[in-house]
PAPAKE-467911 format. One record per residue: residue in one letter; x, y, z of N, C-alpha, C, CB in turn. Coordinates in pm, whole numbers, plus 50000, padded with zeros to 5 digits. Glycine has a CB too. Layout:
BEGIN
AXYZXYZXYZXYZ...
END
This chain:
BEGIN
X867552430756333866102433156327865852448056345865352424956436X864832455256289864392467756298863072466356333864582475356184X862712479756413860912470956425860542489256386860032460356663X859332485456304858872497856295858162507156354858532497956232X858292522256317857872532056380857012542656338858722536056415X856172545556420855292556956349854952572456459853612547956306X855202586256430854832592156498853712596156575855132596056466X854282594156716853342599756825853672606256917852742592356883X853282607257033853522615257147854632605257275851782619657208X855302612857358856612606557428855362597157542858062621757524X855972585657615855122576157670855922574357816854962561957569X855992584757939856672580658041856682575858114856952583758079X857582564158156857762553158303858562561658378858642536458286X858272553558504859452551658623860722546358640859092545758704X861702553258625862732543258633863422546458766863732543458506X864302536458823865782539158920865962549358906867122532858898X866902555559028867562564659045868602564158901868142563659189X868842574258840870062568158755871252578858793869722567558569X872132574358698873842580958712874142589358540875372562758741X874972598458579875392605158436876952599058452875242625858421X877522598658337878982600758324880032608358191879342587458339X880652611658209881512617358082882832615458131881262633958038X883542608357984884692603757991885642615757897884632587957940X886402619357892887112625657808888742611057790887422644357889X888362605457664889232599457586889902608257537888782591957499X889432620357511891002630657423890662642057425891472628857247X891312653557395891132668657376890082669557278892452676457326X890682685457243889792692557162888542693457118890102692457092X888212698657021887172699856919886152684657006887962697456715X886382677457022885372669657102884852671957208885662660257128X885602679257274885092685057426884212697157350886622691757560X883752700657288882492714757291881102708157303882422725657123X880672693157276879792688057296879082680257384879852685657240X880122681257503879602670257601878232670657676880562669457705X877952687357715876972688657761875512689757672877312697757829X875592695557553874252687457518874662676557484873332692257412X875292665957462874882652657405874522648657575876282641957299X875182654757692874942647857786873082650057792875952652857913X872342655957796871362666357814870362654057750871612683657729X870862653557604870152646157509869982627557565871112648757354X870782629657561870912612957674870022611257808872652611457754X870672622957875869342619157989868012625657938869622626158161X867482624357870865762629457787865602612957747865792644457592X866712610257685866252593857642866172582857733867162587957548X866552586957864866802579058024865192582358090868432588858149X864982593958061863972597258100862812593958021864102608358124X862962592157905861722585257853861522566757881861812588857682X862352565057963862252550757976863182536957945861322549557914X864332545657894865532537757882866912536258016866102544357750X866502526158006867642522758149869152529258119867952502758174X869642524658044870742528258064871532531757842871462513258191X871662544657865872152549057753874282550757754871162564657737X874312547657615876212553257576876072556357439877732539257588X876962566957489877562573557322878502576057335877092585557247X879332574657200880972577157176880632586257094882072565357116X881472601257156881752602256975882692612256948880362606756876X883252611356833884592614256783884552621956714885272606156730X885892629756710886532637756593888172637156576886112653156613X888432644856483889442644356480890942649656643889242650856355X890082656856664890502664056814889922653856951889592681956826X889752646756900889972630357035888202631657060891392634557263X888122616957160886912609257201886622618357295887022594057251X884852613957327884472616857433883162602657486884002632957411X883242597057593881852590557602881742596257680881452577457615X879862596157671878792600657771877992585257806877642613957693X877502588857905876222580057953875262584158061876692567558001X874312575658042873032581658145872122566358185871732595758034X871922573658274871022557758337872092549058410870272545658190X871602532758407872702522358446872512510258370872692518658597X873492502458426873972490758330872832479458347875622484458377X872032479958494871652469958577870962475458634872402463258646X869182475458634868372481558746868052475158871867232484758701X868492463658871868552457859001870082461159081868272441258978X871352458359030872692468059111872822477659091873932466359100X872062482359036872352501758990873862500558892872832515859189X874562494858891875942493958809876212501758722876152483458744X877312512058683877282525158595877252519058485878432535958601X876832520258363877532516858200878342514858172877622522558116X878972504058120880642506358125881032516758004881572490058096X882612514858001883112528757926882782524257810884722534257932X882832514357748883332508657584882612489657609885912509457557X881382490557621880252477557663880552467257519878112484457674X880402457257522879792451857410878142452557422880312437157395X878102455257307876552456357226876132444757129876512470257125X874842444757135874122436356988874212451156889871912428457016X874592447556772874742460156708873242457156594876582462356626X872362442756615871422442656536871622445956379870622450156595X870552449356304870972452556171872312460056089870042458656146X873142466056211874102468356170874892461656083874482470456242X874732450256103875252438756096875272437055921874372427856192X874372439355859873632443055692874852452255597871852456055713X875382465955659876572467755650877962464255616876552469055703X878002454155708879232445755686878822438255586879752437255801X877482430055575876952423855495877252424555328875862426455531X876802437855317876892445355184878252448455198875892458655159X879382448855261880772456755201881132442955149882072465855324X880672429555217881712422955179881242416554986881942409955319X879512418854975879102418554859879582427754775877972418554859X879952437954815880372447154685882152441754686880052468754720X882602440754784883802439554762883922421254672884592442654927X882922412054650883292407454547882542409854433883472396554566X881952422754442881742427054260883022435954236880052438654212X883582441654284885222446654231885652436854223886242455254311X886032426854248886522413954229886532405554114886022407954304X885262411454051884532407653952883822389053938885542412053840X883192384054079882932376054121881822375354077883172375454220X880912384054112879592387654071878922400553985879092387654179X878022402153977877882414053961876432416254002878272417953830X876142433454077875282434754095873742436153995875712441454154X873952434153904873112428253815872422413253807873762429953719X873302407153847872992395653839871882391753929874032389153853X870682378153874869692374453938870082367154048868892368553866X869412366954165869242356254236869252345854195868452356054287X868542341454112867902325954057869862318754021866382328753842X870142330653933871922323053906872622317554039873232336753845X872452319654108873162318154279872592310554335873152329354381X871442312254351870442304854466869372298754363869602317154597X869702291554287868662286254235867532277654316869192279554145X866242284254225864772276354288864302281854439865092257554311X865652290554515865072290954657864042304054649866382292954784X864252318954568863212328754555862122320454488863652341954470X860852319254544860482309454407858902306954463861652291454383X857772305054461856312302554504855582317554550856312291054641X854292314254515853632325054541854172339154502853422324254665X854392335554350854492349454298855592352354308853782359154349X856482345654356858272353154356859042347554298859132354154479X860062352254224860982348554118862062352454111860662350854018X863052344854168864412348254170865042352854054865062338554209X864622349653952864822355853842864902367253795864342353153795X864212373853876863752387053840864172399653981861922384853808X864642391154045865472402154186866702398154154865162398854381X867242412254171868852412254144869382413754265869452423654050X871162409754263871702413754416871702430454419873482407054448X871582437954357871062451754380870042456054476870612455654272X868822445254365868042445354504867702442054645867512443454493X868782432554648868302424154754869272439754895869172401054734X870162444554839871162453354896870522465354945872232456754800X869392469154826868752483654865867282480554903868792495554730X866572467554966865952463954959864532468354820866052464055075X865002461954746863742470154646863682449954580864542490154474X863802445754638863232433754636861802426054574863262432954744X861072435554674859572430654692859662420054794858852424654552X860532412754850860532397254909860102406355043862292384954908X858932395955117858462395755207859702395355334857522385955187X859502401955435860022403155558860082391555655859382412655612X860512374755714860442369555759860072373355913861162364755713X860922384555899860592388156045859262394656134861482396356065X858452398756036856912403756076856292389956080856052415155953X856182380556067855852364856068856272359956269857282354755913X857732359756206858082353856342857762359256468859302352556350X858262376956469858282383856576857192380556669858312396456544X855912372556595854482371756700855072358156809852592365956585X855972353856803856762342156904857242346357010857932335256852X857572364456982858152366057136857482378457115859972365657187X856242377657196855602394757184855062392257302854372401057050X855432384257398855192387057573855902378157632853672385457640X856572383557729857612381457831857672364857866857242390957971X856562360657769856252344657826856612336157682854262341657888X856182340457594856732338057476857962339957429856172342657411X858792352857471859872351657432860542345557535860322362157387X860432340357703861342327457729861122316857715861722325457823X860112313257630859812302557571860252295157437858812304357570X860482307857353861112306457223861972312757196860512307657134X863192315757293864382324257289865202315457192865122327157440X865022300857287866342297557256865952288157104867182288357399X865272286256996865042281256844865822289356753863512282056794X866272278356676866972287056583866402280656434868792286356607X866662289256356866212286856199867682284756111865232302356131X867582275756008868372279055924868462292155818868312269355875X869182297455738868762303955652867732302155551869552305855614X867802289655531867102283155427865222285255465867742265355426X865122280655617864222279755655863212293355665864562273555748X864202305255694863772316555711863382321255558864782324755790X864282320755495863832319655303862182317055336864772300955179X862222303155387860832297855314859272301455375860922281255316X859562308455510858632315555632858202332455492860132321055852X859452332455410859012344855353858602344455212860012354355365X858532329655145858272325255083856402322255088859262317655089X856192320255197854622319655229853622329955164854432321555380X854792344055160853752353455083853822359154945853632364455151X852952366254893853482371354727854452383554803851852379254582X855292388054669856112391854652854872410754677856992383854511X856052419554740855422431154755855882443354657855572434354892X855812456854684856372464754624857722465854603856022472654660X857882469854488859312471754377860152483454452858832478254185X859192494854538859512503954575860492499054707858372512154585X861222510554774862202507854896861092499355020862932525954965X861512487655063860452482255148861432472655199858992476455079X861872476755329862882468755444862292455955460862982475955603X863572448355409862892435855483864462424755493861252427555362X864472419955654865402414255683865852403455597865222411355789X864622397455540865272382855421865992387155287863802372055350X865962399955265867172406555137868532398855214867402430155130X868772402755331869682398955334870192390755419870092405655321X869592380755486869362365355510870162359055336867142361255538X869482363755232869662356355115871322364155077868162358854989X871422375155097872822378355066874042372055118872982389855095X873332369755257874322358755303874522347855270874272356055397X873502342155254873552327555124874472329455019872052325155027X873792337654970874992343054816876682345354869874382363654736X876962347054970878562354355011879062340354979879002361755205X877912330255050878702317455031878392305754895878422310055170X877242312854838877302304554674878452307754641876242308854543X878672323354616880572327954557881452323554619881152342754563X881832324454721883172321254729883292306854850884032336554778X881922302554832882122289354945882422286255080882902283254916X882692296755163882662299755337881662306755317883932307755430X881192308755443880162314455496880462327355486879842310455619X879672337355540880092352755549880192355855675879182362755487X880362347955758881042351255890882682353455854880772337856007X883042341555800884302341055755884682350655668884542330055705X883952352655566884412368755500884372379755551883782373255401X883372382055654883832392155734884612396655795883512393555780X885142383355847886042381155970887632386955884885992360856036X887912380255783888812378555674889212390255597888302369755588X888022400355531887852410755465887652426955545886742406355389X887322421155654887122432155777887342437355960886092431855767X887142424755951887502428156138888952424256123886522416056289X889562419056067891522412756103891862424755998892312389956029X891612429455935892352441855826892232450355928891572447955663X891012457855996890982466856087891112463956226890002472656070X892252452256241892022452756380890802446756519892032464156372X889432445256481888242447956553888432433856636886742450556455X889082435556664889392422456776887872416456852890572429656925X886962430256907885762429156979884662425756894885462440857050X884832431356775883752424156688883552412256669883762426556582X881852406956711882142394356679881072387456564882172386856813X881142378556554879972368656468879232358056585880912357156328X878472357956598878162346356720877272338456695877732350756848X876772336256590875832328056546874912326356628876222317456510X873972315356697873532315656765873932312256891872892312756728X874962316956909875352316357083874772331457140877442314957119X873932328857204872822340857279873082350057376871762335357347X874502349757415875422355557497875722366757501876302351557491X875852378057558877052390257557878142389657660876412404657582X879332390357568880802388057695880722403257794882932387657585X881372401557868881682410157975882732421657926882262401358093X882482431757918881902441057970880582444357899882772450957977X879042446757971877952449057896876842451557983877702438457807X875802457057930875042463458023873382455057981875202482458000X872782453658065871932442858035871042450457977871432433958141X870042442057942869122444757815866972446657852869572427357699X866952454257839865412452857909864562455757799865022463758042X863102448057761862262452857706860832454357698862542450457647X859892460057730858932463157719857742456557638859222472257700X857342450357656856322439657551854722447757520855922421257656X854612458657605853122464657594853152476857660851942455657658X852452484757603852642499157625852202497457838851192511157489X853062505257909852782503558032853572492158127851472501558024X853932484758054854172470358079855662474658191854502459257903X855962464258230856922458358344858012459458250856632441858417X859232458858246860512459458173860952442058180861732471658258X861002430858108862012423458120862872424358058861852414458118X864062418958132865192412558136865092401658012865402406858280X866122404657867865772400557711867532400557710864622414357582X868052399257751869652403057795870202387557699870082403358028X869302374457704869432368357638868722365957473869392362257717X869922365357373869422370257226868552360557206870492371457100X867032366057075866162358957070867152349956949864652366157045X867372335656935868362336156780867412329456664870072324856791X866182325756715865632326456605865812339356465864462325656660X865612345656536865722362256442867092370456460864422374856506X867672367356540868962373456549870532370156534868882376756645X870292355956427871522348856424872312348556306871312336756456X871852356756177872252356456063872932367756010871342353455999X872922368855895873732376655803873302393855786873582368655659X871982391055831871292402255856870872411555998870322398455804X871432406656072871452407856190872232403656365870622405556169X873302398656309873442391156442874562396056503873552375956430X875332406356491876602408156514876742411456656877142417656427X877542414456732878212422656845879472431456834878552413856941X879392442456877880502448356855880692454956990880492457056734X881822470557009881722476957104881392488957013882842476357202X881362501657104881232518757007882392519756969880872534857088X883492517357034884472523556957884892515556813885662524957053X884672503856822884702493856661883782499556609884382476356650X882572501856666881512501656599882142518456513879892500256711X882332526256547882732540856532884112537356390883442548956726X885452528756473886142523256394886202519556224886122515556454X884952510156222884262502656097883632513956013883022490956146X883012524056037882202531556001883362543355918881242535756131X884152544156032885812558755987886242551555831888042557056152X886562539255871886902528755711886312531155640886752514455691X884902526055630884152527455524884082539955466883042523555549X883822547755526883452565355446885142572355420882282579855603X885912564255466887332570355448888082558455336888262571655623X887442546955254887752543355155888482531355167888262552255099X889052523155272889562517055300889392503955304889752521155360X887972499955306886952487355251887122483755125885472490155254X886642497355060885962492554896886562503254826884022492454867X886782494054704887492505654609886282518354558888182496554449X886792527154513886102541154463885052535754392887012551754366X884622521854272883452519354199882962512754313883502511754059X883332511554397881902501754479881752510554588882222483054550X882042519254661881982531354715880542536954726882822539754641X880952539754539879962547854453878962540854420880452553154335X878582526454378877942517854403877092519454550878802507954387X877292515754646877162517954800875942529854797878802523454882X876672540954762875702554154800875292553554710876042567954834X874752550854560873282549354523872082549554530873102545054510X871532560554582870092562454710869092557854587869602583754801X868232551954680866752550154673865922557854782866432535054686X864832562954715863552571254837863192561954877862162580454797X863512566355045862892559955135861492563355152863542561255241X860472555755172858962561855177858832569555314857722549155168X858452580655370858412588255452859552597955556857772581655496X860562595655453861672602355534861892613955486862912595655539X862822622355531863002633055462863552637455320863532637455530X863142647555281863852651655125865562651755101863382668255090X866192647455024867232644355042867792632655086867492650955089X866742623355198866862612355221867202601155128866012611055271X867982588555151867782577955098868442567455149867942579054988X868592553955091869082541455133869682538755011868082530955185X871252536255033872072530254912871942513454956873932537154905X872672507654903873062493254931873722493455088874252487354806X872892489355164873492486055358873512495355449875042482055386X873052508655398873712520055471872372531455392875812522955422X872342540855514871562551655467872012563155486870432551855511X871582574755433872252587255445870842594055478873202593055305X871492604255568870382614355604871052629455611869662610155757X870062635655547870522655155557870552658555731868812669155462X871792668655729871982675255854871662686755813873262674655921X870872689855945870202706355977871102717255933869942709956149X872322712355965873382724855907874292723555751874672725956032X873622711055736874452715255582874832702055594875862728755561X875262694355444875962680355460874532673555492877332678655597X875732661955531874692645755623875542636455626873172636755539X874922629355712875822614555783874882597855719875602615756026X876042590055716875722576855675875522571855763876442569955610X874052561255831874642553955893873582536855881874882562556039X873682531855967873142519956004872092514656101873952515356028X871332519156180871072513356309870712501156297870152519556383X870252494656454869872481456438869282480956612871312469656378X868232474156572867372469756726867182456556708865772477056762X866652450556850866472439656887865332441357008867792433856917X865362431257100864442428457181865602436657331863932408857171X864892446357349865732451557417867092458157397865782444557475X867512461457301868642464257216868022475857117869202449957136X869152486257117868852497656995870112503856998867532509657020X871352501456850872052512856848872112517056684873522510456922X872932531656720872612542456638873462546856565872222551756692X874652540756510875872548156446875582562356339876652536056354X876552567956331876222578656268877762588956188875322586256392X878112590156067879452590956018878782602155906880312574555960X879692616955949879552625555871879992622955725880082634955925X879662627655646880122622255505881942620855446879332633255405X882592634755524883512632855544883862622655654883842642755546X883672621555696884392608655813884582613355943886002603155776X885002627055982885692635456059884662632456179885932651255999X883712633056178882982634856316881782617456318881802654756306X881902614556446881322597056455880712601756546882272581756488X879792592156576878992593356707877942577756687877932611256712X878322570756801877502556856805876442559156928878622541956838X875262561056909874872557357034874152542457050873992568257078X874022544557195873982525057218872462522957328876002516957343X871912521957327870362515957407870282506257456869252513757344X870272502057597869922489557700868072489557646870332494557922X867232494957593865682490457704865122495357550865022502757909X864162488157510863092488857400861792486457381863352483357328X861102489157339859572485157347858682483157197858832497857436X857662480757264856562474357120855522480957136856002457557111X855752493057227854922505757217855212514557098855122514157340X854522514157005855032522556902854692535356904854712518456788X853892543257007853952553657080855362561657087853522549357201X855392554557248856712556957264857952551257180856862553657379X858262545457106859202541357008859342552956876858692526456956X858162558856849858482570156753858982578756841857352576456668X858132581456928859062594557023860712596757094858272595557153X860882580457057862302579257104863152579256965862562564657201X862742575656897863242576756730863362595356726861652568356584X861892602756749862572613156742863972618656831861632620256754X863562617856944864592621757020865992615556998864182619657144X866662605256899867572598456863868112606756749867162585256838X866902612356647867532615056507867682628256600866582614056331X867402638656671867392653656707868592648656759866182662156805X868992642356840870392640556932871532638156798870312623657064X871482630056727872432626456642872492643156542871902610256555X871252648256482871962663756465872612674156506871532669356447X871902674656661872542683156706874112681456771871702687256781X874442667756768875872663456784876672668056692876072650056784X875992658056588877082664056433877142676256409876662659956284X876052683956446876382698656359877022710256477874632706256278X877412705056597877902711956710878902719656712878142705256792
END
């Protein structure tokens, strides 16, 4: 899930006493950055996030930082390497494993919906016929967002422990987005692109896309910690709990348990740690996923509406210009209390994941932390 953002001014709470830490995983060229990324971290502690981590890499070894804590009731430090909800990240994997069966020549990104999923794009103006898996990848769809529908189920601390624990089928979520006409042709995010891609992983090749993931990506690379969890609402141990904010001002709860109505699919549901998360990301931009035509496929930008020049969104993944030259691919993904940030220079050489315990539905403060996220992730990379 992503929730959107618009610029405003920073929105400050009270938090705990908190803790800094820096780990040095390895030499070199990684150690010149610790202290501003440390700097940058506690600004984002201080705007109201409990407890922040970032990894990040180069070729000259790791470094994590952190700020805040794991737990505002034990004070508990962050651990080194937490599992996370990695949220929309999750879309990523999504799309490698779709392109990796158009090299395959399974599908092709041309092809309609309607051939795959017949009849399910379909009422009030929408036509599977006429959205391709292209689109469904770079969202240029038009298909309505299921998730601006649902999200009104958990938009106070009473609602969402009330309707944590419901889950939807895919099918079902299809049809919540089916309720509306079809929107702009132009780039327009919306989680049911790829709710339905996941459908499709398994019209082609008949398992689910947990299983292709699992199969095509986490056992090739190792990612032992990565997981698929469907709707089991859990995070294993080691992990830092999850707090979120339901109204500007508001009390912080405890969201530590996943909502899985909205967070259990193809488009969203994963867990990982930073260093997989960092891992998955080195692969992809270093070629090791997808052959060179689906690569190139992949980074295919579309304008994003309000981002910067140079900006865009290929199929799963976005690229953004760095202040110093170049730019990095990456992914993020939020949840209810959950926000992380991967980030992979174009060459590969330099990673940086950062990871967020505490979120809100202050969209105030949520742009202001968006800024302070994209400024931290430049001034890392270009250090």
């Amino acid at each position: 899930m992503r929730i959107g953002l618009s610029k405003r001014i920073l929105y400050l709470v009270l938090l705990p006493a908190a803790t800094a830490t820096t780990v040095a995983v390895g030499g070199g060229a990684a150690a010149a950055a610790p202290s501003l990324l440390q700097r940058d971290l506690d600004a984002l502690r201080t705007s109201g996030i409990t407890g922040v981590h970032a990894r990040f890499e180069t070729p000259g070894g790791a470094r994590v930082i952190t700020s805040g804590v794991a737990d505002i009731d034990t004070k508990r430090p962050v651990p080194s390497d937490p599992y996370i909800r990695i949220g929309s990240t999750t879309k990523t994997f999504t799309a490698v494993v779709v392109l990796q069966l158009v090299g395959e020549g399974r599908l092709s990104l041309s092809d309609p919906v309607e051939q795959w999923l017949p009849g399910l794009v379909s009422g009030n103006g929408n036509d599977g016929r006429n959205v391709t898996v292209r689109d469904l990848l770079r969202h240029n769809s038009g298909v309505h967002d299921h998730t601006s529908d649902l999200i009104w189920n958990y938009a106070t601390p009473e609602l969402y422990r009330e309707n944590r624990w419901r889950t939807y089928t895919p099918a079902e979520l299809v049809a919540v987005s089916m309720r509306h006409p079809p929107g702009t042709r132009e780039h327009a995010y919306s989680n049911t692109n790829y709710v339905l891609a996941g459908m499709l992983i398994q019209a082609v090749t008949g398992r689910g896309w947990e299983r292709e993931v699992h199969d095509r990506i986490l056992t090739p690379l190792g990612l032992r910690r990565t997981l698929t969890p469907g709707s089991w609402p859990f995070l294993p141990d080691p992990h830092a709990r999850n707090y979120h904010q339901f109204a500007p001002g508001a009390d912080l709860t405890d969201t530590t348990v996943a909502v899985r109505g909205i967070d259990s699919g193809a488009d969203g549901s994963m867990i990982s740690t930073p260093t997989e998360v960092n891992r998955f990301f080195a692969a992809l931009v270093g070629g090791r996923l997808l052959a060179p035509a689906q690569w190139a496929q992949m980074r295919e930008l579309v304008t994003v509406p309000g981002e910067p020049a140079g900006a865009g969104a290929g199929a799963g993944i976005f690229f953004t210009p760095l202040s110093c030259g170049g730019g990095y691919w990456n992914h993020g993904g939020t949840g209810l209390g959950t926000w992380v940030e991967p980030a992979v220079t174009t060459d590969g050489r330099r990673r940086l994941t950062l990871s967020m315990f505490t979120n809100t539905f202050d969209p105030d403060l949520a742009t202001a932390r968006q800024a302070l996220v994209r400024d931290t992730i430049d001034r890392v990379l270009c250090s």
